[in-house]
Phi, psi and omega in degrees: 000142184302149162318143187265165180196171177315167171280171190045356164291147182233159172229154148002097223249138223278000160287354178245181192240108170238119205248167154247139187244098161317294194301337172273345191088358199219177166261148187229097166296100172246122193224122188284341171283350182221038151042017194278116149238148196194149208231125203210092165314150165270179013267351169312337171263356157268012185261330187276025138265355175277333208270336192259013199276326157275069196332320182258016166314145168239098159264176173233153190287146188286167163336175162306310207265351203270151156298002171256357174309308183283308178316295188320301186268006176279317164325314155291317203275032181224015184097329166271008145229133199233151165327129171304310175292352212269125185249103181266007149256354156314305162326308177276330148316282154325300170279348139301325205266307178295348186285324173280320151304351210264145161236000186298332204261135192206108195270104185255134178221110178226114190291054198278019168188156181263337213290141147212157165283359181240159179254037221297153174273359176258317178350130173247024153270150180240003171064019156274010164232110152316186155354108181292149196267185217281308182295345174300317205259348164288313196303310181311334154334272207292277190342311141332303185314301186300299164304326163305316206273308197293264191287347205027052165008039251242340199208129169229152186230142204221116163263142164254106179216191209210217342079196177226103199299330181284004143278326191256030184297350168300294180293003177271317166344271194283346155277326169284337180308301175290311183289334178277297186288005137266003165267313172325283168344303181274325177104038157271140177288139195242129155201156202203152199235142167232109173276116162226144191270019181064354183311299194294329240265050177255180191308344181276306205279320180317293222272314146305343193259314174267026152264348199255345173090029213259046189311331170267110188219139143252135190221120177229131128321103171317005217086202169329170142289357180250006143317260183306346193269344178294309172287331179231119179217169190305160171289130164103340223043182203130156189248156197216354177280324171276019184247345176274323189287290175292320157309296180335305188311297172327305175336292199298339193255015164272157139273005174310178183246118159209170161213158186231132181268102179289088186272109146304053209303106185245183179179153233280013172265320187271351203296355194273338190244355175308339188301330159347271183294332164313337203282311170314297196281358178285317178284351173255329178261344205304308177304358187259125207258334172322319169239140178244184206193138170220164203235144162199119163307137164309134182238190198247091177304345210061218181099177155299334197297319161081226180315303195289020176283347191086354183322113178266103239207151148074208184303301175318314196311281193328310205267017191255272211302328177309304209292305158005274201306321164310322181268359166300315208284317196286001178242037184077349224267160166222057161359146182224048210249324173334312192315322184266268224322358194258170176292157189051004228251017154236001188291146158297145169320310189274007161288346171271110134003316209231011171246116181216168178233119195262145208230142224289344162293334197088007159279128183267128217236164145259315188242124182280019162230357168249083166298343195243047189220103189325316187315317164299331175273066182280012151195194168195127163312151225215144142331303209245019165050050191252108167261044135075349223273150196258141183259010216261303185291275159015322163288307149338286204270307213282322205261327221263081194234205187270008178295318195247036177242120157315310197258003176271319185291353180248007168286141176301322175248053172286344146323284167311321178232357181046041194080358218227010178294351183194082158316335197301307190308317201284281192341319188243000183211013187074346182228152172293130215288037171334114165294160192283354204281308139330279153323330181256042188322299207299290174302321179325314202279343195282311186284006166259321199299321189307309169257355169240356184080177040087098180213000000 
């Protein structure tokens, strides 16, 4: 319970981050319940930084007339100063609790295959499911079907991935055929996403897929091409980057609605030519608002690959991808990495309850990357779209939040990941998943403020 204090009085709200960023000149404000970042020049940022600095301060709003009046309630309405009375870990319950609650809601990350055409050198897949087979792809029916009848659905949302899933464009055909015309039918909001390495992507298949409604894509580039073709390359080998680089372009010269996300797996030997590419994509893209870019070090994924993925780790990464994105933004680029700093906006996919992934055999997975971890097979779809699911694993990914963590619930960013940013971590190694986004709070927020201003 909040400390008591007078009525109409405020204090400092127990979310936020107030850093001073020398290089930039300003104080950098951040409050993880209202996902608010804000850049406060000096000498006005030393004054806000004097007024928030003390977490049990009770202050009261200044006069009408005073000059501390607009500062003072902008400071409320964004969130960094809250009502005395205001129970803000209650608050953060809560928003754990409707997020878990929720039934409305209803999330498929669907495998319509393990097969892929590329060999990446980082890869944690072993490619031993094929195709999905014909009853899988009934259950996924009746599973749509069930929830909607059981739970009464409003919103379903479908990721595609693999495998490299556009091998398999068949089963995407005929499942997206069926979710647009049952979601028309019920009056449920429909929308889908495809993780692809882009090869398959041409101007025919692009232009199907979002007629099939398919709005969202991630693709990603390894850097330059004489990079990306050392890491991702064809089965068999072959170079693959200017035939992805030329579908995007086609992409980019439509009028369609979509967005494409570009993703940069780097690792600290190549991290030196990604500017490369930036450079490239600023000139192809900058002007499109359709694409955006993320940066992300290789990590140690498991897999066959073990050791040799290069897995990039710790500060040094973390502060090699800021400068990326810095160098995205001086290049027209529109980086998307603001999206974890919002409330939910780091818990993992496999921390909802109402999120699954189903694999082209009909087993139901939580985590699209530990395929092999008896634990991730919390069910197997049923004909009659029954997902089988064991609640003791199930409990695993969904429970391991900031309800039974001490040191999550007194964290400042705990809105934003609630405990829940990676179950995988707790599940397989015990400790709490802190995003990287959260240990680097300080530079993160200076490199969003640094490029969007004053929000």
């Amino acid at each position: 319970m909040p400390d008591k204090a007078p009525d109409g009085t405020f204090r400092p709200s127990r979310f936020n981050v107030v850093t001073k960023a020398e290089d930039i000149g300003a104080v950098v404000l951040y409050n993880s319940m209202r996902g608010s970042v804000f850049k406060v020049g000096s000498p006005l940022g030393e004054r806000v930084h004097a007024l928030l600095h003390n977490r049990k301060s009770v202050l009261s709003r200044p006069d009408p007339d005073s000059e501390e009046r607009v500062l003072f309630d902008t400071l409320v309405a964004k969130g960094f100063l809250v009502s005395s009375s205001h129970d803000e870990l209650a608050a953060a319950d809560d928003l754990r609790d409707r997020r878990k609650n929720r039934t409305d809601r209803l999330e498929l990350i669907i495998m319509p295959t393990e097969a892929c055409n590329f060999r990446c050198t980082y890869c944690y897949e072993d490619f031993a499911l094929g195709r999905m087979a014909t009853h899988v792809r009934e259950g996924v029916k009746a599973l749509v079907r069930r929830y909607r009848r059981e739970h009464g659905i409003e919103k379903l949302t479908v990721s595609w991935f693999g495998g490299e899933p556009l091998v398999a464009f068949d089963v995407i055909e005929e499942l997206s055929t069926f979710f647009l015309d049952f979601c028309a039918e019920e009056g449920v909001e429909y929308s889908a996403g495809i993780t692809t390495n882009g090869l398959l992507l041409t101007p025919e298949v692009a232009s199907r897929c979002i007629e099939l409604g398919i709005s969202s894509y991630q693709i990603t580039l390894d850097g330059p091409a004489h990079t990306h073709d050392s890491s991702r390359f064809l089965m068999g080998g072959g170079k693959t980057f200017d035939e992805i680089v030329a579908n995007l372009t086609e992409m980019s010269r439509t009028d369609r609605v979509f967005r494409a996300l570009i993703r940069t797996n780097f690792t600290e030997e190549n991290s030196v030519h990604v500017p490369e590419l930036i450079e490239e994509m600023s000139r192809l893209y900058a002007h499109d608002k359709r694409f955006r870019v993320i940066y992300r070090p290789v990590g140690d994924w498991g897999g066959p690959q073990g050791e040799d993925s290069e897995a990039f780790s710790g500060k040094q990464a973390e502060m090699t991808k800021l400068g990326l994105c810095t160098s995205a933004l001086d290049a027209g680029l529109d980086p998307a990495d603001d999206v974890f700093l919002k409330p939910n906006g780091s818990v993992c996919y496999a921390a909802s309850p109402w999120s699954f992934v189903i694999r082209p055999n009909g087993l139901v997975n939580k985590c699209t990357v530990a395929l092999r971890d008896p634990r991730n097979a919390v069910g197997q779809l049923g004909a009659d779209g029954d997902l089988g699911l064991d609640p003791e694993l199930m409990s695993l990914w969904v429970d391991n939040d900031d309800a039974k963590d001490s040191g999550c619930r007194s964290c400042f960013f705990r809105p934003s990941c609630q405990g829940a940013h990676c179950p995988l971590v707790r599940i397989q190694e015990g400790e709490r998943p802190c995003p990287p986004q959260k240990v680097w709070i300080g530079p993160t927020i200076t490199t969003v403020a640094a490029s969007r201003g004053a929000r």
